[in-house]
C-alpha positions in Angstrom: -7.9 5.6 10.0 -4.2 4.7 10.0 -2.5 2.4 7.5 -5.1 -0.2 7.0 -6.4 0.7 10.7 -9.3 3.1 11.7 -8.5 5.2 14.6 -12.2 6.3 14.0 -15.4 5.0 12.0 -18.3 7.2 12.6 -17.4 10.7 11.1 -20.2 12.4 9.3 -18.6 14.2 6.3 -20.5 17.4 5.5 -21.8 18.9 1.8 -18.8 20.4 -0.4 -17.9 23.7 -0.1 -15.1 25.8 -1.0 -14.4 27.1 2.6 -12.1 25.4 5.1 -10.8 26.6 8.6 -7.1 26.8 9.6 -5.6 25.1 12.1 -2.1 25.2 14.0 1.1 23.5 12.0 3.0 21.6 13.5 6.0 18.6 12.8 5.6 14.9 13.5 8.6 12.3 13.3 8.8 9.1 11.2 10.1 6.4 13.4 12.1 3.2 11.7 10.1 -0.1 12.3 13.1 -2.1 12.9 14.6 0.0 16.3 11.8 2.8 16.7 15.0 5.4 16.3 13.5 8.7 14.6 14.5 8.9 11.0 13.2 12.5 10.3 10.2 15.2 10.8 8.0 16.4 8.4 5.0 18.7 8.5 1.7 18.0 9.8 -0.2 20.0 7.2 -2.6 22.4 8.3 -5.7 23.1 6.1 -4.4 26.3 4.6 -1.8 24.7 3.2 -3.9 21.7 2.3 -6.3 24.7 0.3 -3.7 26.8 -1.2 -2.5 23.1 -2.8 -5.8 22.7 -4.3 -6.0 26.2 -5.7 -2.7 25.7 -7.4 -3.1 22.7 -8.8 -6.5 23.8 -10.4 -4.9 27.0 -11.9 -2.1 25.0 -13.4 -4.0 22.2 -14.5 -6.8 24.2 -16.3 -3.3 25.8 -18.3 -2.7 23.0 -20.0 -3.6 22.6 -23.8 -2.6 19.0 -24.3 -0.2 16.5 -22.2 2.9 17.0 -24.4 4.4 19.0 -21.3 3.3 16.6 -18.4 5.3 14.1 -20.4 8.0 15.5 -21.0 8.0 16.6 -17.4 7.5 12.5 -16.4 10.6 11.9 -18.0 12.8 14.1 -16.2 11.6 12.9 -13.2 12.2 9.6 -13.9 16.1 10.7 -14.7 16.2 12.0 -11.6 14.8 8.8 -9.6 17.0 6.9 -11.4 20.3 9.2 -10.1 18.5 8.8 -6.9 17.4 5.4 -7.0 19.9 3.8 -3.6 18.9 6.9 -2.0 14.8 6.3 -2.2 15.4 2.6 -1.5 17.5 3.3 2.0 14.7 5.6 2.5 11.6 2.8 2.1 13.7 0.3 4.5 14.2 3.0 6.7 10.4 3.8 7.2 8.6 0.7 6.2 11.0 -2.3 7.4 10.9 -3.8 3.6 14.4 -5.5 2.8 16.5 -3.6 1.0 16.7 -5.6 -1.7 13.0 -5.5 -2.6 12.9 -1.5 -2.1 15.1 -1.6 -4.8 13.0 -3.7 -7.0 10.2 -1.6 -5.9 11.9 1.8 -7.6 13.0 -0.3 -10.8 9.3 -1.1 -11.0 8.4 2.3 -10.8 10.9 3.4 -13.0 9.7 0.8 -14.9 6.3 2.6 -15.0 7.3 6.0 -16.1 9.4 4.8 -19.1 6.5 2.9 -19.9 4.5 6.1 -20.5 6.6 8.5 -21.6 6.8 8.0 -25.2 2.5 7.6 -25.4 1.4 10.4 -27.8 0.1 13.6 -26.1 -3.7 13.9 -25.5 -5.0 17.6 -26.4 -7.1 18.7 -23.2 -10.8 20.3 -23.5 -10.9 24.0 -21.9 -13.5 22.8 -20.1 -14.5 22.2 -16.8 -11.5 23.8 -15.8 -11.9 24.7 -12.4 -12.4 20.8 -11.3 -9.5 19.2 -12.3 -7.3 18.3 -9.5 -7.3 14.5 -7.7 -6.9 13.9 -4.3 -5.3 10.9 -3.6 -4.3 8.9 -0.2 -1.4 6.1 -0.5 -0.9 3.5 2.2 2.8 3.2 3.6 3.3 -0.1 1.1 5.2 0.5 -2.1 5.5 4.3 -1.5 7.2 4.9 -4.5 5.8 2.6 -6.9 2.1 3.7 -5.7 2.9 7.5 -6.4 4.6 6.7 -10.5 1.5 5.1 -10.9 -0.6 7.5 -9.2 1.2 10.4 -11.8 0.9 8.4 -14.7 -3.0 7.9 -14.2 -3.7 11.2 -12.9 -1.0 13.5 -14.6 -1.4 11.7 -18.2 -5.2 12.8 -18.3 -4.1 16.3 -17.7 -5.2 16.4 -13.9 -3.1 17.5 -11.3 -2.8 15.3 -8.0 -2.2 16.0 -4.3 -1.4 13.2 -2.4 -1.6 12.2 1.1 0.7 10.0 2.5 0.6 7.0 5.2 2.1 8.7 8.1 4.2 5.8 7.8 6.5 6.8 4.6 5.7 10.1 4.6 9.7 10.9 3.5 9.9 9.0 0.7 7.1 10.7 -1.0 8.2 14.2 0.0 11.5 13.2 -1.6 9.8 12.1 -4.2 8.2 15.4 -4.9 11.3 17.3 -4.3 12.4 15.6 -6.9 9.3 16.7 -9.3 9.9 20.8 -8.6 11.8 22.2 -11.1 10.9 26.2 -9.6 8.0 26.4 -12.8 4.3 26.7 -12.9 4.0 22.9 -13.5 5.7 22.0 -10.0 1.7 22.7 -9.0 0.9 19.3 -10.8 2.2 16.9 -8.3 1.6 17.8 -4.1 2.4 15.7 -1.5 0.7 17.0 1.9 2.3 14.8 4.9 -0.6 14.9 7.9 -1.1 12.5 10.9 -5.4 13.4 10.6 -6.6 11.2 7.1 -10.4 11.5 7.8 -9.7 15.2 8.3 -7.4 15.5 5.0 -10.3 12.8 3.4 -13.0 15.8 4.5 -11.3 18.6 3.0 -11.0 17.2 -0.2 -14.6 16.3 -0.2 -15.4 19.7 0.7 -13.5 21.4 -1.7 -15.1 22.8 -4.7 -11.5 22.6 -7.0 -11.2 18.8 -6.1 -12.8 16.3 -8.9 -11.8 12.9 -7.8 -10.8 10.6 -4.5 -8.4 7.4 -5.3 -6.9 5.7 -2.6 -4.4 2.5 -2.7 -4.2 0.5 0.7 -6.2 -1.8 2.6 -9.9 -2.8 1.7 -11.5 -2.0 5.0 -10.0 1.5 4.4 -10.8 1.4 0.7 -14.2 0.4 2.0 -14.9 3.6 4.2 -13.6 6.2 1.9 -15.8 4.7 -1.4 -18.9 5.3 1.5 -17.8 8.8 2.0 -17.3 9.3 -1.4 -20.4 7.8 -2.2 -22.2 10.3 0.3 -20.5 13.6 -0.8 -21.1 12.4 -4.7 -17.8 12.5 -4.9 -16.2 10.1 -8.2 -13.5 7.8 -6.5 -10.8 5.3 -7.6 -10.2 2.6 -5.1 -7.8 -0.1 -5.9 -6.8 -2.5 -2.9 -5.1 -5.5 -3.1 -6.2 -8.3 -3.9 -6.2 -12.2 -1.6 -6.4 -15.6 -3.4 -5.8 -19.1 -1.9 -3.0 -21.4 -3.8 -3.7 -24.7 -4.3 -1.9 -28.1 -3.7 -3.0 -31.2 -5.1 -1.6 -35.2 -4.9 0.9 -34.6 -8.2 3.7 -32.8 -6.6 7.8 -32.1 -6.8 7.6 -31.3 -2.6 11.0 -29.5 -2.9 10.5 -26.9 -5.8 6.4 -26.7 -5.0 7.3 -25.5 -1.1 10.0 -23.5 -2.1 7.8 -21.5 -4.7 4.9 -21.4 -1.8 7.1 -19.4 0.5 8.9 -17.2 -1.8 4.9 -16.2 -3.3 3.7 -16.0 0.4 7.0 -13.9 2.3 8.6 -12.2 -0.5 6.0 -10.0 -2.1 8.1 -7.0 -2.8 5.6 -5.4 -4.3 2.6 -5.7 -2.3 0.7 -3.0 -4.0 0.5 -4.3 -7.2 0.5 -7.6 -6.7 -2.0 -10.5 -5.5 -1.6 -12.0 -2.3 -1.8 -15.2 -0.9 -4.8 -15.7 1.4 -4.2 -19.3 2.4 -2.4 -22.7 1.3 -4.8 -25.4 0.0 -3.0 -28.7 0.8 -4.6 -32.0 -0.2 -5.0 -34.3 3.3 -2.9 -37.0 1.5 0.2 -35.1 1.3 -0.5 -32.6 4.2 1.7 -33.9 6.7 4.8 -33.8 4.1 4.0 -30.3 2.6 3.3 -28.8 6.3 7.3 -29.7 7.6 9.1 -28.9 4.3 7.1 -25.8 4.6 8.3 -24.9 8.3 12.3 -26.6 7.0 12.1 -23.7 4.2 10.6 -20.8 6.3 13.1 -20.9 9.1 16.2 -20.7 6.8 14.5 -17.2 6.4 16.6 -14.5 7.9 14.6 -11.9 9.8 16.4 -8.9 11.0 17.6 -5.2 9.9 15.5 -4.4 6.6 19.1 -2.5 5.4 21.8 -6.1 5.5 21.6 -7.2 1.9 20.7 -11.3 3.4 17.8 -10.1 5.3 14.6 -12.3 4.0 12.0 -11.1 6.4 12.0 -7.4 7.5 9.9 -6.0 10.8 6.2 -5.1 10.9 5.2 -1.8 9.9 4.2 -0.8 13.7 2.5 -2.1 17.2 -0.9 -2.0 15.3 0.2 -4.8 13.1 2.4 -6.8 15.3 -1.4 -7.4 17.3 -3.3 -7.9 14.6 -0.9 -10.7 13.9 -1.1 -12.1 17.6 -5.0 -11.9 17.5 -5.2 -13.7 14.2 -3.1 -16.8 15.6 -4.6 -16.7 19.1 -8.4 -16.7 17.2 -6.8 -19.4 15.2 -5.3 -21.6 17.4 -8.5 -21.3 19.9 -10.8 -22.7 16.8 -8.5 -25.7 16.1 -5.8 -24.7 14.0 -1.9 -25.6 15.0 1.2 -24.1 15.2 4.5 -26.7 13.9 7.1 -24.0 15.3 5.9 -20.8 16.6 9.3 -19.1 18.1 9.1 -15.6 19.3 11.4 -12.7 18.7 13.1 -10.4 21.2 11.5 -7.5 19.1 7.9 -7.2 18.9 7.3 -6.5 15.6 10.1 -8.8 14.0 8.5 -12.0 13.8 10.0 -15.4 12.0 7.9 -16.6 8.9 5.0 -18.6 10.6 3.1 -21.4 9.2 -0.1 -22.4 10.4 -1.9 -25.6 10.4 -5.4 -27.0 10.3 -7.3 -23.9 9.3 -10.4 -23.0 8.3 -11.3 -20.4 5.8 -13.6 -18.6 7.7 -11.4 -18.2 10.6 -10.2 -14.5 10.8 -6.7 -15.2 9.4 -8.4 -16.5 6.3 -10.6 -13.5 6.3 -8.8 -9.9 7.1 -6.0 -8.8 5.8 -2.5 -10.2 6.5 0.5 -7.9 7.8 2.8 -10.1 8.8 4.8 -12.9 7.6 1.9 -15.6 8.1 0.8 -18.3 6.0 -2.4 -20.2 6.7 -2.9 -24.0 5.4 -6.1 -25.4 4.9 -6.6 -29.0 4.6 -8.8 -30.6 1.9 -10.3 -33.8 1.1 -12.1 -32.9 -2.2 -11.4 -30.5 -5.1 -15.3 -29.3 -4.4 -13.9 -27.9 -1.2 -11.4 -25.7 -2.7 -14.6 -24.6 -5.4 -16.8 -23.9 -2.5 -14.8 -21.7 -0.9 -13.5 -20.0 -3.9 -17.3 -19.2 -5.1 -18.5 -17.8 -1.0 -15.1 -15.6 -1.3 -16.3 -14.2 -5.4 -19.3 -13.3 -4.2 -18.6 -12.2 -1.1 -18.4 -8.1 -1.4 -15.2 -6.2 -1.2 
């Protein structure tokens, strides 16, 4: 399981326990998306490490009398993300290819967050139940540092502690991140984050572990799916949130300028993909079709796609080789079931690929259906409002 991937899907996970065997430590290296150049190392955790985190956080977590401190400790952390703030978005363009302007957004946001919670009143804490309170939580490389100030503001506010593991994607920016949470004091125990390339083996230790109370996981839905099934069958309570997919909708009564230029700025510039809806498809009445399909393709190739870190780049690289096939298999499976492509113009790079708009689709081709890493927009043609309804209905009670 990698970033919205599974590098394996038949793992029995074993009753808890408090026991856990060590392995060897070692170091892997975060490669930029954009040139595959190394942009640092960090550890591959082992599961002492992984063990001692849990006991810690436990021990300080059972301390606390009320959240007065936790606050207070939220808001020096948000000073210091602010002071930081270029720094951490060079960092998330370096490791996930997002455009520098939106990693920037994406740390305002999560400022945003913090400041948000820091003057709530403080919640006093029951002595009880002491021993259980610390979350394990596992973040998928998008919106690194707006998934963890949300992540601390859930977690931390309650008066639980939180270890996090991170996509081995943007691993960095959350270790920074943390770096920037220890102070040298007891409560540094509050907030982990444990950098490993093995997730189903980081997923089993927390399952196993007696000091761990609760999974959460932001990313994908096929990954969301398998760790609420392991959860499920190590009666484990877990928190999955993974974003969402909705079509938009095109009708007759239209501006064909301003409507297409909304359509691509809501379908390539999510900045923050984590928190936000996405766009599953473009439902585009058949009497207008034709029109809405070119001004479409005008607008998404005066996109500029290129280094994630020039301050005009639209359209950074895919996160890695996993996604740039996904993305090829999606338009071959397309284009082999009828669909068309206006202008499909391939990059030098693998993974950079120009905004791509897709014609003649159906909603249940896989495009429609899995989840979208690349800078692709499906358009389904319709006839009848009742097609749109249909559709929407099969995909509500379809199950997550």
């Amino acid at each position: 399981m990698q970033d919205g991937q599974f590098t394996a899907v038949s793992h029995p996970l074993p009753a808890r326990s408090s026991s856990v065997r060590a392995s060897v430590t070692r170091r892997f290296d975060i490669s930029s998306p954009f040139d595959g150049t190394v942009v640092g190392s960090v550890p591959d955790t082992d599961c002492r490490t992984v063990s001692a985190s849990f006991e810690r956080a436990s021990i300080v977590a059972g301390s606390l009398q009320n959240t007065r401190t936790v606050q207070e400790r939220l808001c020096v952390w948000a000073r210091r993300i602010a002071v930081q703030r270029e720094q951490l978005a060079r960092l998330i363009s370096h490791e996930t290819g997002k455009p520098i302007r939106f990693a920037r957004l994406e740390v305002l946001a999560a400022l945003a967050t913090l400041d948000l919670y820091c003057p709530s009143a403080a919640v006093p804490l029951s002595p009880e139940a002491t021993a259980s309170r610390t979350t394990f939580s596992i973040l998928n490389w998008c919106d690194p540092v707006l998934s963890l100030a949300t992540e601390a503001v859930a977690v931390l506010g309650a008066g639980r502690a939180l270890v996090v593991k991170p996509s081995s994607r943007a691993s960095l920016t959350l270790l920074s991140l943390a770096s920037l949470w220890n102070e040298g004091s007891e409560l540094d125990g509050l907030l982990s984050v444990v950098s490993s390339t093995d997730d189903i083996g980081m997923l089993r230790l927390a399952l196993m572990d007696s000091r761990v109370s609760e999974v959460r996981f932001r990313g994908s839905r096929e990954v969301g799916s398998y760790i609420l099934r392991a959860c499920d069958e190590a009666l484990m309570p877990a928190t999955i949130t993974t974003v969402s997919r909705a079509p938009l909708v095109v009708d007759e009564n239209l501006n064909l300028e301003s409507t297409c230029d909304a359509v691509i700025h809501r379908a390539f510039f999510p900045p923050l993909r984590a928190e936000a809806e996405r766009v599953s498809c473009l439902y585009v009445h058949d009497s207008i079709a034709d029109s809405v399909v070119s001004t479409l393709v005008e607008h998404a190739n005066r996109l500029r796609v290129g280094d994630p870190l020039d301050e005009q780049t639209d359209v950074g690289p895919l996160i890695d080789d996993v996604a740039a096939t996904l993305v090829e298999e999606q338009i071959e499976d397309a284009v082999a079931h009828g669909a068309t492509l206006p202008i499909f113009e391939r990059t030098a790079e693998r993974r950079h690929f120009r905004p791509i708009i897709l014609d003649y689709v159906q909603p249940s081709m896989r495009v429609c259906q899995e989840e979208l890493e690349g800078p692709l927009l499906p358009v389904v043609r319709y006839k009848h409002p009742s097609d749109v309804r249909a559709v929407e209905m099969r995909n509500t009670e379809a199950p997550v």
